[in-house]
C-alpha positions, 0 to 999 in steps of 0.5 A, a space after each residue: 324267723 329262725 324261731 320258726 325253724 326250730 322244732 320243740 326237743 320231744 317234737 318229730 322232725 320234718 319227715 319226707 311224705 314219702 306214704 304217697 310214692 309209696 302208693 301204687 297208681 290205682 291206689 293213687 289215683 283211689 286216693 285222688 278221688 275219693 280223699 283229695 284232701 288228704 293228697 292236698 295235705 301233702 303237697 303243702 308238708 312237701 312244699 313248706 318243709 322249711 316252716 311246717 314241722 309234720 309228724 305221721 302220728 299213727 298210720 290206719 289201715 284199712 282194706 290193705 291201704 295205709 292212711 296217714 294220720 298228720 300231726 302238723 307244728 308252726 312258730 315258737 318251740 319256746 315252753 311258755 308259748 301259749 298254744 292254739 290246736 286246730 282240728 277236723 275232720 272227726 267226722 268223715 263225712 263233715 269234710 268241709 272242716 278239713 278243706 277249711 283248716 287246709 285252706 286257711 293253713 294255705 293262706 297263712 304260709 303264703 303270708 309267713 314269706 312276706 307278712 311280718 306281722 304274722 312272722 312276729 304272731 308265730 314267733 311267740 305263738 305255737 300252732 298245732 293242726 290235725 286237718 284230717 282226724 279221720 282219714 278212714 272215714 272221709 275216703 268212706 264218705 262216712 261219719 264213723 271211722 273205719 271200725 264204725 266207731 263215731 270218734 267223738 262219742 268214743 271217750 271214756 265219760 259218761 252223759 250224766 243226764 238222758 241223751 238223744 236216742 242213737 244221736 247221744 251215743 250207744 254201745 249196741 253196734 257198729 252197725 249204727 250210727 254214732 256207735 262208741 265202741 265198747 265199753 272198758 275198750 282203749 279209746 280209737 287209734 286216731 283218738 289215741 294219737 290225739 291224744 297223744 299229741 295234747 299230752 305233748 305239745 298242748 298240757 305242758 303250755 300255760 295257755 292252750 285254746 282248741 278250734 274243732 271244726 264240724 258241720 251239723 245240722 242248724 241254720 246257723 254257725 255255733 261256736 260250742 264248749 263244754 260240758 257236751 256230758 251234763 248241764 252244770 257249768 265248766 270249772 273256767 266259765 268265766 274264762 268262756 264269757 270273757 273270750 265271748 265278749 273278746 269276741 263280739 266286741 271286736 266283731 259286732 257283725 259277726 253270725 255266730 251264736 257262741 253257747 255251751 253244748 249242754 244246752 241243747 243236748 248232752 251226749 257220751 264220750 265227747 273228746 273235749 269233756 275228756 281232755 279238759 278233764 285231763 288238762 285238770 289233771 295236768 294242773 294246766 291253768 287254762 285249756 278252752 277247747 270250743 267246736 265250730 259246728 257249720 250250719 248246714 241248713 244254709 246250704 240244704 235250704 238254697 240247695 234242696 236237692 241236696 237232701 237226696 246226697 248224703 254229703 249234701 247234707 254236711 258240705 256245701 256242693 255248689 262251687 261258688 257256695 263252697 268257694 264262700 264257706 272257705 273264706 267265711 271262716 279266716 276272721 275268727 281263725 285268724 281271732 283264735 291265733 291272736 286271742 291265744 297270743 295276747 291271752 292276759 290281755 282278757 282273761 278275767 281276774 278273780 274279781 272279774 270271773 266271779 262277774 262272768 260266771 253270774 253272767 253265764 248263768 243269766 245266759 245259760 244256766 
């Protein structure tokens, strides 16, 4: 396990959560209720110290308060390690993929004490989690951050078809929802740091896979991949069906619909459209970002008074259905770590790709 204690030479060291004592008690107490997640977060980087390598990439500030926004690192320091970023939490009110990511994040250091199998995985195997993308946002209950900025329309790339109206991103005013900011202006702090953290810890690897997790507004859970800016196919499509059918053929009972965004709809600024094109940029040969969007509808459809709750609407409120939802989610966690690690046992070759790209236009396009 000694690799797992070695922190990369450009990585920050473990730092001491001291944001939290820092806090007075009615902030404290603010934070508790408002932002347990957050609180839950720390207790995990003061209790695992030893295994999970924290950064506080950026502190936001609003209202007079201090919001710590974490960067967090497992396993090998190794340069080729192929990389798997984790994260949630972009949009505020979507809090049930942070409680996810922090909750399988439990279980898997729980694990790392005893279960060499996963000791072996993390050895040859960097993890980065960012659980709490928008902090500002959650202790608001709100989608957009603390400027009204909505973080995944605020990079810079344009759609290059119509949008929906409001939903695909605007520029009229923080005062709406989906709001991207303005135009020419430097991308969100928390954006900024991370994308601070791609460049660092993600562009440099030779394989690197990203999990972003969101709930939306569907009947079904979807794993989603670029384009979200036009209908065309992404430059590795092929690489996306080979992971599909990795995945479906090692879980033929699974639920969730795996397709590009585009197909439903195309919006501005979509963090992931931005950073695969910068990963191009980076000569990186291979970067698949994918987005877990939950299907909320399941739960408003058993619980319809939860339309008349804002938070309703993106997060399960019974306690047995949200106790579900959390543990509904380790397989494919639990797939996206392996499937990076063993990555060359099913990326296509290039015989094969030209077969997976004419597959994805029968399925897609």
């Amino acid at each position: 396990m000694t690799n797992l204690n070695q922190p990369p030479p450009d990585f920050t060291a473990p730092i001491d959560i001291a944001s939290s004592s820092r806090r007075s008690a009615d902030v404290q107490q603010d934070f508790h209720q408002k932002i347990p997640e957050l609180l839950q977060l720390e207790q995990l980087i003061g209790e695992h110290g030893q295994l999970l390598h924290a950064c506080c990439e950026t502190t936001v500030l609003h209202e007079a308060m201090e919001f710590p926004l974490y960067s967090l690192r497992l396993g090998s320091s190794a340069p080729n390690a192929p990389t798997l970023l984790l994260t949630g939490g972009i949009h505020g009110i979507e809090r049930i993929g942070s409680q996810v990511l922090i909750a399988w994040l439990q279980s898997l250091l729980e694990r790392l004490r005893w279960d060499t199998g996963v000791q072996q995985q993390l050895q040859q195997l960097q993890l980065v989690i960012m659980p709490i993308m928008n902090p500002v946002g959650m202790y608001l209950n709100q989608r957009a951050n603390g400027n009204g900025v909505d973080l995944n329309r605020n990079a810079p790339i344009d759609a290059e078809g119509p949008v929906p109206l409001l939903g695909g991103g605007h520029r009229l005013g923080p005062f709406l929802p989906w709001y991207r900011g303005r135009k020419r202006g430097q991308m969100e702090a928390e954006n900024s740091a991370l994308e601070r953290v791609i460049r660092r810890q993600v562009f440099n690897r030779p394989f690197a896979t990203v999990l972003d997790l969101h709930s939306g507004l569907g009947m079904q859970d979807r794993l989603w991949f670029p384009h979200a800016y036009r209908k065309k196919a992404i430059g590795n499509i092929a690489e996306y069906v080979a992971l599909k059918m990795l995945w479906e053929r090692s879980y033929p009972n699974h639920t969730y619909l795996f397709e590009p965004q585009s197909i439903h709809y195309l919006s501005h600024g979509d963090l992931w459209d931005y950073f695969y094109y910068q990963s191009r940029a980076q000569n990186q040969p291979h970067f698949l970002p994918l987005t877990l969007e939950m299907g909320s509808w399941m739960w408003v459809k058993k619980s319809p008074r939860q339309l008349f709750n804002m938070a309703g609407l993106f997060n399960p409120q019974i306690q047995h259905r949200h106790t579900r939802v959390l543990r509904r989610h380790i397989v494919l966690l639990d797939f996206m770590l392996a499937a990076t690690l063993n990555h060359a046992n099913w990326l296509p070759d290039k015989k094969h790709a030209e077969i997976l790209a004419q597959t994805a236009k029968s399925l897609w396009f």
